[in-house]
N, CA, C and O atoms as a GROMACS GRO file, in nm:
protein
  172
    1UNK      N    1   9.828   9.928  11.456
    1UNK     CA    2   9.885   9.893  11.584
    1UNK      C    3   9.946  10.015  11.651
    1UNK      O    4   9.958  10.000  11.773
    2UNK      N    5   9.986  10.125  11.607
    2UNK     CA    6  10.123  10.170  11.603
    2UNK      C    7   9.991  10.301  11.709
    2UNK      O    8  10.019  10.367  11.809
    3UNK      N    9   9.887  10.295  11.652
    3UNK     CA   10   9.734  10.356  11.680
    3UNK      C   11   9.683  10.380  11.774
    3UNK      O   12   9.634  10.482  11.822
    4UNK      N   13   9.698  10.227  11.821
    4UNK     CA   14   9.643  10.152  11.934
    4UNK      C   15   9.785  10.173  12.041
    4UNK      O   16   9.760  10.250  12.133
    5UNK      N   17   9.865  10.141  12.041
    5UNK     CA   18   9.933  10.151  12.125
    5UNK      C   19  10.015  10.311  12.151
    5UNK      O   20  10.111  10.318  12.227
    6UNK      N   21   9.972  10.407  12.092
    6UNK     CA   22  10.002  10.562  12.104
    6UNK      C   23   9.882  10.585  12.233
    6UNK      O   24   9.899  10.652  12.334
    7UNK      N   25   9.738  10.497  12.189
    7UNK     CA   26   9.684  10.571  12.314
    7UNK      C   27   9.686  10.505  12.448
    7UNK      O   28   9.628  10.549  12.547
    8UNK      N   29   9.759  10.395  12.442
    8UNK     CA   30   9.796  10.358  12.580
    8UNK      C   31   9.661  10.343  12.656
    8UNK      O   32   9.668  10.406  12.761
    9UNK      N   33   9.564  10.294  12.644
    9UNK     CA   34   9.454  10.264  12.744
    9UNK      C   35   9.477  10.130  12.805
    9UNK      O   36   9.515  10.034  12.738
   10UNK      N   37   9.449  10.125  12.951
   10UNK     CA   38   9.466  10.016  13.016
   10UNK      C   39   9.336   9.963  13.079
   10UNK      O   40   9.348   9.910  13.190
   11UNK      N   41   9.215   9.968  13.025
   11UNK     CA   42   9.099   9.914  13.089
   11UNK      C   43   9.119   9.873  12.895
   11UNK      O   44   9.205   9.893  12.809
   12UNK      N   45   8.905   9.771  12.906
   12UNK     CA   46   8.881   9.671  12.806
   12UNK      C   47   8.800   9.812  12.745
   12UNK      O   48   8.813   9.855  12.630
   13UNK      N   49   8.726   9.864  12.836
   13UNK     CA   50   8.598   9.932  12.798
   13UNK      C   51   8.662  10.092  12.751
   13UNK      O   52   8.586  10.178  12.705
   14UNK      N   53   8.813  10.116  12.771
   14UNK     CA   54   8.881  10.255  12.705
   14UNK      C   55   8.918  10.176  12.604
   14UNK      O   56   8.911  10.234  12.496
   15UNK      N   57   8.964  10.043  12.595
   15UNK     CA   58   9.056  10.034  12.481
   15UNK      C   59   8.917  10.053  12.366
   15UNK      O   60   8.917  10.150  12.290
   16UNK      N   61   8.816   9.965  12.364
   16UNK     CA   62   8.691   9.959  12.317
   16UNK      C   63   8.702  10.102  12.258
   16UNK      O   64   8.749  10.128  12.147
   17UNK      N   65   8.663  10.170  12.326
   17UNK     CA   66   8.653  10.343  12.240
   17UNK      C   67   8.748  10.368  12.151
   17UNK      O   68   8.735  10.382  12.029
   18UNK      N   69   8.888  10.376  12.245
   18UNK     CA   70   8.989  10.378  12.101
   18UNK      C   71   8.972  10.342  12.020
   18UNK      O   72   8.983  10.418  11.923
   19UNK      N   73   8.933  10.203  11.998
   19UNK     CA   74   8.947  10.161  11.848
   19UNK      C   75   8.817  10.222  11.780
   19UNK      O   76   8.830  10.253  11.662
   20UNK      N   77   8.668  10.248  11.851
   20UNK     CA   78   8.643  10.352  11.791
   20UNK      C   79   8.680  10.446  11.742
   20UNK      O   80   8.713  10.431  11.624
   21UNK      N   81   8.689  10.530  11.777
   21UNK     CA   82   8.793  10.674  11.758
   21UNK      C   83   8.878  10.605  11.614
   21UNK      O   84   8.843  10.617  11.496
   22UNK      N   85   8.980  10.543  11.659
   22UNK     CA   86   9.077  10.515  11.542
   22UNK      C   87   8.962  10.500  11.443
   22UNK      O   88   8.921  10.615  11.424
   23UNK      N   89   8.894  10.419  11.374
   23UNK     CA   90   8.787  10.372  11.281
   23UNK      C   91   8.747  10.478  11.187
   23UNK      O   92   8.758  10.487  11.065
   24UNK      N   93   8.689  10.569  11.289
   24UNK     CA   94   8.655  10.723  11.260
   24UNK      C   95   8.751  10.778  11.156
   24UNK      O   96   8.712  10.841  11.058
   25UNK      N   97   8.907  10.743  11.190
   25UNK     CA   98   8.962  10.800  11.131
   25UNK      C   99   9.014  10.722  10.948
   25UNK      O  100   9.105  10.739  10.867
   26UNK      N  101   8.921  10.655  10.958
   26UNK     CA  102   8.934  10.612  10.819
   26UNK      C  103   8.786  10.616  10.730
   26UNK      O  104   8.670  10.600  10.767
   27UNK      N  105   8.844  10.644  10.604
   27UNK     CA  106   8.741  10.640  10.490
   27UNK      C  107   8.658  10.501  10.488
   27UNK      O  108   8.699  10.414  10.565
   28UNK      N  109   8.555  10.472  10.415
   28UNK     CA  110   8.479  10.386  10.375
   28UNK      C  111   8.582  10.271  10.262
   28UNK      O  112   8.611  10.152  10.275
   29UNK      N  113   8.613  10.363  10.165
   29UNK     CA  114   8.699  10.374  10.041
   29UNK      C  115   8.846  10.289  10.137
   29UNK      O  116   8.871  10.169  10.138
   30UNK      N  117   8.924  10.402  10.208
   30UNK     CA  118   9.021  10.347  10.252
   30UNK      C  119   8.999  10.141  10.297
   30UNK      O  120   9.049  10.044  10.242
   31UNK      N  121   8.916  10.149  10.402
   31UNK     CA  122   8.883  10.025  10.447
   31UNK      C  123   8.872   9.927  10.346
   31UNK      O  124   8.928   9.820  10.372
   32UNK      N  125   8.806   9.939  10.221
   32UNK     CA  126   8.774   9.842  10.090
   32UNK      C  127   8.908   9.816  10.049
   32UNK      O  128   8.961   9.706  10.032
   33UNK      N  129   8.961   9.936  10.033
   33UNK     CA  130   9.117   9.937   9.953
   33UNK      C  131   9.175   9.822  10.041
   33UNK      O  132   9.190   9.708   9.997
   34UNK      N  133   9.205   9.856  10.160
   34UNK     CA  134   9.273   9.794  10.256
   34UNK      C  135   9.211   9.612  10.248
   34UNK      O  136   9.283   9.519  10.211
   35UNK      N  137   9.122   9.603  10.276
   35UNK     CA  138   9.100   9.401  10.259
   35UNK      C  139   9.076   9.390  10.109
   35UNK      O  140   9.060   9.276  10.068
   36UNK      N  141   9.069   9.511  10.001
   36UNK     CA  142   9.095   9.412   9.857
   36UNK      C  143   9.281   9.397   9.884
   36UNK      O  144   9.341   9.292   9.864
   37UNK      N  145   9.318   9.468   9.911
   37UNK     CA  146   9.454   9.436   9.923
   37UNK      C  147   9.499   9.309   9.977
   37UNK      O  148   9.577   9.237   9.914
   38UNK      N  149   9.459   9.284  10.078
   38UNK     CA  150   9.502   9.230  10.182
   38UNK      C  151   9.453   9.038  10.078
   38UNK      O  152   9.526   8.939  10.083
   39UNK      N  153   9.360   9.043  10.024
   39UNK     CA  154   9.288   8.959   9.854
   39UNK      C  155   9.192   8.877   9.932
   39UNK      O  156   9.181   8.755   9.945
   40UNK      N  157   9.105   9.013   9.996
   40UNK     CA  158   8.950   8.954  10.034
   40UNK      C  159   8.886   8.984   9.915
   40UNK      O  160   8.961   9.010   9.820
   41UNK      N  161   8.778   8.986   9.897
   41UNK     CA  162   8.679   9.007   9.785
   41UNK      C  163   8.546   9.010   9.849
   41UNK      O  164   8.501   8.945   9.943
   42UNK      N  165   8.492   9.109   9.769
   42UNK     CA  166   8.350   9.114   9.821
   42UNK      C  167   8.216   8.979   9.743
   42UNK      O  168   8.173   8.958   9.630
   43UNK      N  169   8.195   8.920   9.873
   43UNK     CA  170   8.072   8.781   9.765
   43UNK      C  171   7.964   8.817   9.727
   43UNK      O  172   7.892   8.739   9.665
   0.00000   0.00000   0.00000
């Protein structure tokens, strides 16, 4: 969140990129870590 709202975009189609951009900035690894945590599981 903290992410998303540092870049302050006020259209749908900038915010859209941002959260690209942000994405980018995470691992493959990180992301898994993050929803086994969260106690998703892969089916």
């Amino acid at each position: 969140k903290k992410l998303l709202r540092d870049g302050a975009e006020r259209t749908v189609d900038k915010l859209w990129e941002l959260c690209g951009r942000i994405l980018d900035q995470f691992t493959e690894t990180e992301c898994r870590n993050y929803f086994k945590h969260c106690g998703y599981r892969h089916t």
